[in-house]
C-alpha positions as CSV (number, residue, x, y, z in Angstrom):
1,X,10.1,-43.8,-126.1
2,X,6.7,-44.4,-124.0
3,X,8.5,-42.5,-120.8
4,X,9.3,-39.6,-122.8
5,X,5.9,-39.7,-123.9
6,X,5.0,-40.3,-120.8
7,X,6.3,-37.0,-119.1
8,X,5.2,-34.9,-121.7
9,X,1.8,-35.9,-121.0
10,X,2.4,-35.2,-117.2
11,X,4.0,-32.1,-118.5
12,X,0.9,-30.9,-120.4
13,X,-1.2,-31.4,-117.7
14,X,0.9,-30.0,-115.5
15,X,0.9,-26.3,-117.7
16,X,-3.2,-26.8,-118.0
17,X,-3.9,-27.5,-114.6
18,X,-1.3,-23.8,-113.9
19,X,-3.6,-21.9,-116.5
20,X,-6.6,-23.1,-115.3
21,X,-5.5,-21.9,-111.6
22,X,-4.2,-18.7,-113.5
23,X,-7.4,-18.4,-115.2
24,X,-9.5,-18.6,-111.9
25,X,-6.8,-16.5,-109.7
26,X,-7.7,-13.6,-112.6
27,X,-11.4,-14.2,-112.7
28,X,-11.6,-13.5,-108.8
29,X,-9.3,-10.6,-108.7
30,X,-11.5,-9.0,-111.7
31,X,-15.0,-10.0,-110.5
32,X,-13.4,-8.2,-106.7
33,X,-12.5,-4.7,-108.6
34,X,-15.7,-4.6,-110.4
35,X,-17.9,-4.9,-107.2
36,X,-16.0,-2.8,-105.1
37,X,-15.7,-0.1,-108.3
38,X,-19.7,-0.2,-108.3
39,X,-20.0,0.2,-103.9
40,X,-18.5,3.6,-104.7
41,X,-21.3,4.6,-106.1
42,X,-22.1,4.6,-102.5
43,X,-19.9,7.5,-101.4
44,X,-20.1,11.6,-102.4
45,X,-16.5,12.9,-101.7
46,X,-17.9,16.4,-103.3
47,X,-15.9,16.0,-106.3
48,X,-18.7,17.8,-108.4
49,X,-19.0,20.7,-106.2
50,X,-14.9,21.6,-106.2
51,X,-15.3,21.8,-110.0
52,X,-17.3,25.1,-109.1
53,X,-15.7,28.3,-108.5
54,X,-18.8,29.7,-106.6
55,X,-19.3,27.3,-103.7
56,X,-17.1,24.8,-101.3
57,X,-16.6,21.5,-101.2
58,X,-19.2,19.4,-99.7
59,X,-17.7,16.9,-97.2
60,X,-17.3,13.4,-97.8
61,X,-20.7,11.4,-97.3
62,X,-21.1,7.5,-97.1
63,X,-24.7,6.4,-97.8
64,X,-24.8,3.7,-95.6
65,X,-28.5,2.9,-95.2
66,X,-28.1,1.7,-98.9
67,X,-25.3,0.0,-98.4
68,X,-26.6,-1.3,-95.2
69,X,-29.5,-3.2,-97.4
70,X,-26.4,-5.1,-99.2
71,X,-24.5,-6.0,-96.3
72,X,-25.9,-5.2,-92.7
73,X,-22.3,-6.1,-91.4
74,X,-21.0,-2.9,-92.4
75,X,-19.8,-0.7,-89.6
76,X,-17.5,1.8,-91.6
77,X,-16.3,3.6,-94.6
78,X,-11.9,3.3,-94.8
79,X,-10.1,6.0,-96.9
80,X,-6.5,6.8,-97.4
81,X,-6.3,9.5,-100.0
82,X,-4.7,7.9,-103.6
83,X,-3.8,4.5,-101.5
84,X,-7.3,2.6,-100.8
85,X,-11.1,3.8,-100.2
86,X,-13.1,0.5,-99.0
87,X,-15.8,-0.4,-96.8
88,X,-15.1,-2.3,-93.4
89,X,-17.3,-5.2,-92.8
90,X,-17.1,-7.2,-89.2
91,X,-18.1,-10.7,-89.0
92,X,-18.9,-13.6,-86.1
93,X,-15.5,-14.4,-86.7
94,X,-11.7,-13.3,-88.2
95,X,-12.4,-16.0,-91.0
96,X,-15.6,-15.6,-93.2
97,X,-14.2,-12.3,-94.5
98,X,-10.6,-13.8,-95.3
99,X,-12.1,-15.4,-98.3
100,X,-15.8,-13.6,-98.8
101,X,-16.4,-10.5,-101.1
102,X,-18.7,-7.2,-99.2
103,X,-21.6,-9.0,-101.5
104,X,-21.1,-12.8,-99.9
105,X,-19.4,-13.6,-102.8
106,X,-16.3,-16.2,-102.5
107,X,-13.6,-14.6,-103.3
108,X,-10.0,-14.6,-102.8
109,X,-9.7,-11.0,-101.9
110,X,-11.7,-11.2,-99.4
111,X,-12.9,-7.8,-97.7
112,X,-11.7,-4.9,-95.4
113,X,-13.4,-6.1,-91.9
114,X,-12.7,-5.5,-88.2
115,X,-11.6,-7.5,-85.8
116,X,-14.8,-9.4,-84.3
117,X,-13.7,-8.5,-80.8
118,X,-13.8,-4.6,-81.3
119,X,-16.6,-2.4,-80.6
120,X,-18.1,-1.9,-84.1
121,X,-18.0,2.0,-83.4
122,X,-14.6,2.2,-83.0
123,X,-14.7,3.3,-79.3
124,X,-12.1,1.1,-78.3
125,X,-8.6,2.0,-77.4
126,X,-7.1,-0.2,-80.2
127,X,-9.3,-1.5,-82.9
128,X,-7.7,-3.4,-85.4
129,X,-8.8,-3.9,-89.5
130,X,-7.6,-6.8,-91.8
131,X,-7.1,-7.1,-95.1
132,X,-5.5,-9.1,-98.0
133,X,-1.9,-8.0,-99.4
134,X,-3.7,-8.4,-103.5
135,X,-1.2,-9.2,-105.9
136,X,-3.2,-6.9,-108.3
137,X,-2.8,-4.0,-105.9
138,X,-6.0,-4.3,-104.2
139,X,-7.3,-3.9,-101.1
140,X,-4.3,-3.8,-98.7
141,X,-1.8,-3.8,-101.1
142,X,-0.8,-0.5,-100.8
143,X,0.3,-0.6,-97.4
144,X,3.7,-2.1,-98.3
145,X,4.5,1.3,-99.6
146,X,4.6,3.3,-96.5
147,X,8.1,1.0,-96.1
148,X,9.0,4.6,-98.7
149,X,9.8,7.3,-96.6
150,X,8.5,9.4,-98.7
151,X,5.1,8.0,-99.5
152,X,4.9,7.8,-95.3
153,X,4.9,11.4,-95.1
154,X,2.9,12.1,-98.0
155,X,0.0,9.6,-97.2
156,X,0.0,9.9,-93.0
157,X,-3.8,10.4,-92.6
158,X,-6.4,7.5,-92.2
159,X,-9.9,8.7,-92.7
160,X,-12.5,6.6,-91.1
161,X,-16.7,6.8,-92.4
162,X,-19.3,5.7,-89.5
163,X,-23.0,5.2,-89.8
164,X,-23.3,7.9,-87.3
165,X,-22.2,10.5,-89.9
166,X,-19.0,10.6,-87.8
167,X,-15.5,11.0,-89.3
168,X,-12.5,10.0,-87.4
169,X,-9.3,10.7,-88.4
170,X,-5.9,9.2,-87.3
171,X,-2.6,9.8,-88.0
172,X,-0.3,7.2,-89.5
173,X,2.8,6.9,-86.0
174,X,4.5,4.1,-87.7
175,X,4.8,1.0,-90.1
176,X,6.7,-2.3,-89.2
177,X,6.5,-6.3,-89.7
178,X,5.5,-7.7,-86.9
179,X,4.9,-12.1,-86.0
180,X,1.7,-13.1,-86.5
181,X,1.2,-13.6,-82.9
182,X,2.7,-10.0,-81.8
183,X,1.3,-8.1,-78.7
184,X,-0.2,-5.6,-81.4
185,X,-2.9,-8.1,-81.4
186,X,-3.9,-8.3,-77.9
187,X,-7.2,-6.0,-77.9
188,X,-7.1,-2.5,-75.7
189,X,-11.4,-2.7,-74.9
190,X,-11.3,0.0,-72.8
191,X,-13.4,3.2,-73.9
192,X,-10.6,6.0,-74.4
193,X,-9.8,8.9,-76.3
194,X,-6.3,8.1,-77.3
195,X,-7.6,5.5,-80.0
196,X,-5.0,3.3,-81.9
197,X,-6.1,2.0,-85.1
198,X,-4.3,-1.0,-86.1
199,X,-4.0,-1.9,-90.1
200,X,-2.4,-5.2,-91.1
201,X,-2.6,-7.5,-93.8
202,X,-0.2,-10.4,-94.9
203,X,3.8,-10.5,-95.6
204,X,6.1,-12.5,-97.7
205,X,6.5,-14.7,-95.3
206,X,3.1,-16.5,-93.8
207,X,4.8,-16.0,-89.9
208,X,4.4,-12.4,-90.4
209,X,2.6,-9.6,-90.7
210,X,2.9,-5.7,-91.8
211,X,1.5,-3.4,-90.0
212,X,0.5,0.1,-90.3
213,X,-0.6,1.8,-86.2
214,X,-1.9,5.4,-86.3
215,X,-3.4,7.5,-83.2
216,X,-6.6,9.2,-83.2
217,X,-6.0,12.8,-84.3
């Protein structure tokens, strides 16, 4: 009888110590949409003005000079029409951003950041741009779905914000998993005007990654 009782006790606090983790895993992921829900404040896509019959469309705009006094490590503005619309941070490092929200917040989702190795003005010939694969969808989620034929031609444009007022456009060539330690990841530095823009976040499988490469239009 004291076993049984025993294991249901270790059973117990087995299931509290889950919800607890549960609990937190949920927290994060909610306290992450809120903040990046609010940063799009930041950014006029002209919405307002295509609801008029009398005048155009303004372009996108990105006010980064606010967003600049919330993070100063921001060096772009990431938008793939109804699949993700972020900003890109880059760091010291490949690490602090793994597990740091665009406010310094820690966070397990992380942010959208460049490689620390690439020119933050995307002048490179391949830059490449983490992100987490979110279980709720967010931030790099959505990349698994170009693996749809269909969603890969309908959603094969990658808009890219810079401080400069620039926009740079690329278009999607192709989406594979590759090992974590693929060539893809060996930095082109070189100034050039046939710019690859690498996207990848995490697989199924922690040796690998997916990856999403698209040329400068």
């Amino acid at each position: 009888m004291r076993k049984e009782y025993i294991v249901l006790g270790i059973s117990i606090l087995l299931l509290l110590a889950a919800g607890t983790w549960l609990y937190s895993m949920i927290s994060q992921y909610r306290k992450a949409a809120g903040e990046y829900r609010e940063l799009q404040e930041y950014v006029d896509d002209g919405s307002e003005k295509r609801h008029e019959d009398t005048e155009e469309a303004e372009e996108t705009t990105v006010d980064f000079d606010a967003l600049k006094e919330i993070n100063p490590d921001i060096v772009a503005w990431i938008r793939i029409p109804e699949v993700l619309d972020y900003p890109v941070v880059q760091g010291e490092d490949n690490s602090y951003y793994l597990s740091h929200t665009f406010r310094g917040e820690n966070n397990i989702a992380g942010s959208i950041f460049l490689d620390y190795r690439n020119s933050s003005d995307f002048t490179d010939g391949r830059s490449i741009i983490y992100g987490h694969n979110m279980k709720d969808g967010s931030m790099f989620h959505g990349l698994r779905k170009y693996q749809n034929v269909e969603f890969f031609q309908a959603h094969g444009r990658i808009q890219l914000f810079l401080p400069d007022k620039q926009m740079i456009e690329y278009k999607v060539k192709e989406f594979h998993e590759v090992r974590a330690d693929a060539d893809i990841y060996q930095l082109n530095n070189s100034e050039s005007d046939n710019r690859e823009l690498v996207l990848s976040t995490c697989g199924a499988n922690s040796r690998y990654r997916l990856i999403i490469s698209a040329l400068k239009d």
